[in-house]
C-alpha positions, 0 to 999 in steps of 0.5 A: 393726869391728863396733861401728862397723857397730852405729853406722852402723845406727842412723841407718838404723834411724831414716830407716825409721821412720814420721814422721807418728807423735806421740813425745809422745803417752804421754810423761810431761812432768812430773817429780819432784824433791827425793824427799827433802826441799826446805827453803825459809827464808820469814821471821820474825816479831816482836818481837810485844809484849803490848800489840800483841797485846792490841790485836789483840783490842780489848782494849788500850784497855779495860786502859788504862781500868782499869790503865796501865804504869809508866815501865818497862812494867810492867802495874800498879795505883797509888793514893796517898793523903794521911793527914795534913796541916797547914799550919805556921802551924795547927800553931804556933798550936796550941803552947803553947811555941813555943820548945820542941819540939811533938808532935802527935798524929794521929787513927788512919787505916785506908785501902784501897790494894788495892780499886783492884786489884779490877777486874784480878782479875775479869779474871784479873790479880792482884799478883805484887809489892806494894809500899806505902810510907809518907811525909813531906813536910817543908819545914822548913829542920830534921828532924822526926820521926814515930812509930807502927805500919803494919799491912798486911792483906788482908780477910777472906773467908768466915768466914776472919781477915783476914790480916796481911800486914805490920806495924811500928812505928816510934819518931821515924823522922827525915825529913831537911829540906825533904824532898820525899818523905822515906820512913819506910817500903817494904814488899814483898808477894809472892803473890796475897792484895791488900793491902786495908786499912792501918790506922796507929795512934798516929802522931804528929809530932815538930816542932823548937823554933821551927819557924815560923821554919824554915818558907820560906813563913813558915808557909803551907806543909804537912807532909803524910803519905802512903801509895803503893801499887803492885800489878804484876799478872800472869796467874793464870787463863787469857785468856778469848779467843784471840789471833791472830797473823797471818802476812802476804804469806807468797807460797808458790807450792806449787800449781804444784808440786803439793805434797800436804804441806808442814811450817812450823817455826820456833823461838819466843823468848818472855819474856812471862810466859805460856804460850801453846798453839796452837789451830788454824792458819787457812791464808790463800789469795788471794781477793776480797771481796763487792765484788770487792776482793782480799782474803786468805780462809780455804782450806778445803781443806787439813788443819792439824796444830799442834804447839806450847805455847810456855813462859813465859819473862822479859825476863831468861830467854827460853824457846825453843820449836820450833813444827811445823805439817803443813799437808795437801790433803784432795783434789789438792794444796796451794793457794798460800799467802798467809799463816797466821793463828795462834790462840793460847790464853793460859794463866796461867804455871806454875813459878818466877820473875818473873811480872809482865807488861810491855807491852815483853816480846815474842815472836819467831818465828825462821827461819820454813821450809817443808818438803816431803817426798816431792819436788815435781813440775814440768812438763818442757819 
């Protein structure tokens, strides 16, 4: 009984007060939530290749004039030259005894396969992988073979030797008929000493009996030998200039939440055989240009804390890398955000494996979060 006299009251109590008093004079008509923490996905981005990245900062067409990919997308310094060559017919002219075979001596040669990969080392590009080839073209219908010794050396520097990277002889190394490229020898050099000089010393052709016979152009073709040089270049000092990565139509509306500190996180897979650090972090709000265009500009009114040296990785090994940027307001709250730009330095890699750098090697930022911690505040209705 008397819980059903508390109730009745209370209407009476109400039908006393004064009504011409505001309620919502004092009355908080905000509130927090998500005191914790709030996690909101945004996006990814990439695959981001070298060679988008290199053109960021103008400098894809400079490398072009200078060095180019293979058909694989390695970054490489090629050059081939011809040492010796002859046209059939000159060649049986010069024999005593056509009928009998013919050796034919040729002048030593000394060629300069490196001095193209000059220009790439000014820039801090030097071979992770050389190699160097030698080879004959036969178009006899019979073999022929050639004799001598390949030397492979890198120039002296300061009072220093040259240094000889490589050095073989070989006796009557066949090359098959009508061969097209037949190779008489492939050398590998790894590390960063250029593969400057070649010198071949008592070469000499071995030619069948009756060759102008075996000739199909009746001895108006050639026998020719060459060398092939290929240089895969990598990064042995740090890049000069920073590279941006922009972030774009990010859209975080965190102004009308009044958020004072949001945390980005992502995760980076890179194979680029590099490692990059970032520098600092540009947070990129709406806003408009001198004619009054729309246009994305720098805000300057927050603080930004990165947090991150992404390891060198491979096409065959990625490397993953957590990324952390605590992006705070130095006065208020948050704007909103319209995107980020990404300053990152560049640094020669460290440590072990395949350091050659490919223009289709990429890097990916995954699962892109904004986190924000201490709740967020929103107006009630």
């Amino acid at each position: 009984m008397k819980k059903f006299t508390i109730l009745l009251a209370l209407p009476l109590l109400w039908s006393c007060a004064n009504m011409d008093y505001d309620t919502s004079r004092g009355i908080d008509k905000e509130m927090t939530l998500f005191t914790d923490e709030i996690s909101i996905p945004i996006a990814g981005i990439g695959p981001l290749s070298p060679k988008q990245l290199l053109g960021d900062v103008d400098l894809g067409s400079t490398l072009g004039n200078i060095f180019k990919e293979d058909e694989n997308g390695y970054l490489v310094v090629e050059k081939e030259e011809t040492i010796y060559s002859n046209p059939v017919l000159l060649l049986y002219m010069s024999s005593l005894d056509p009928s009998q075979p013919l050796d034919v001596n040729i002048v030593d040669f000394t060629g300069y396969p490196g001095a193209s990969t000059e220009s790439p080392a000014n820039m801090g590009l030097s071979p992770a992988l050389q190699e160097f080839s030698l080879y004959a073209l036969n178009p006899l219908t019979d073999e022929i073979a050639v004799s001598g010794k390949v030397t492979l050396s890198a120039q002296a520097k300061d009072d220093s030797p040259a240094q000889i990277l490589s050095s073989e002889n070989f006796d009557r190394a066949s090359v098959p008929a009508e061969s097209n490229d037949g190779e008489l020898l492939h050398t590998e050099i790894d590390g960063q000493s250029i593969l400057d000089v070649c010198s071949l010393e008592d070469m000499a052709l071995h030619l069948p009996a009756s060759f102008l016979e075996k000739d199909p152009l009746g001895g108006f073709s050639s026998i020719t030998l060459g060398y092939r040089y290929k240089a895969y270049l990598s990064l042995v000092k740090d890049f000069p200039m920073q590279i941006p990565i922009p972030i774009n139509d990010l859209d975080l509306p965190l102004a009308q939440y009044r958020v004072k500190e949001v945390l980005l996180s992502t995760e980076v897979s890179n194979e680029i055989p590099l490692t990059l650090v970032l520098e600092s972090v540009d947070v990129m709000v709406k806003g408009t240009d001198e004619e009054g265009n729309a246009k994305n500009v720098v805000c300057e009114d927050v603080s930004v804390t990165p947090g991150l040296t992404v390891a060198s990785g491979s096409s065959a090994s990625p490397v993953v890398s957590s990324l952390a940027i605590s992006i705070k307001a130095l006065e208020g709250t948050i704007p909103d955000i319209a995107g980020l730009q990404l300053n990152l330095s560049v640094k020669a890699p460290t440590g072990e494996g395949d350091k050659r750098l490919n223009m289709n090697q990429s890097i990916c930022f995954n699962n892109i979060r904004a986190a924000v911690g201490g709740g967020i505040t929103i107006r009630s209705l």
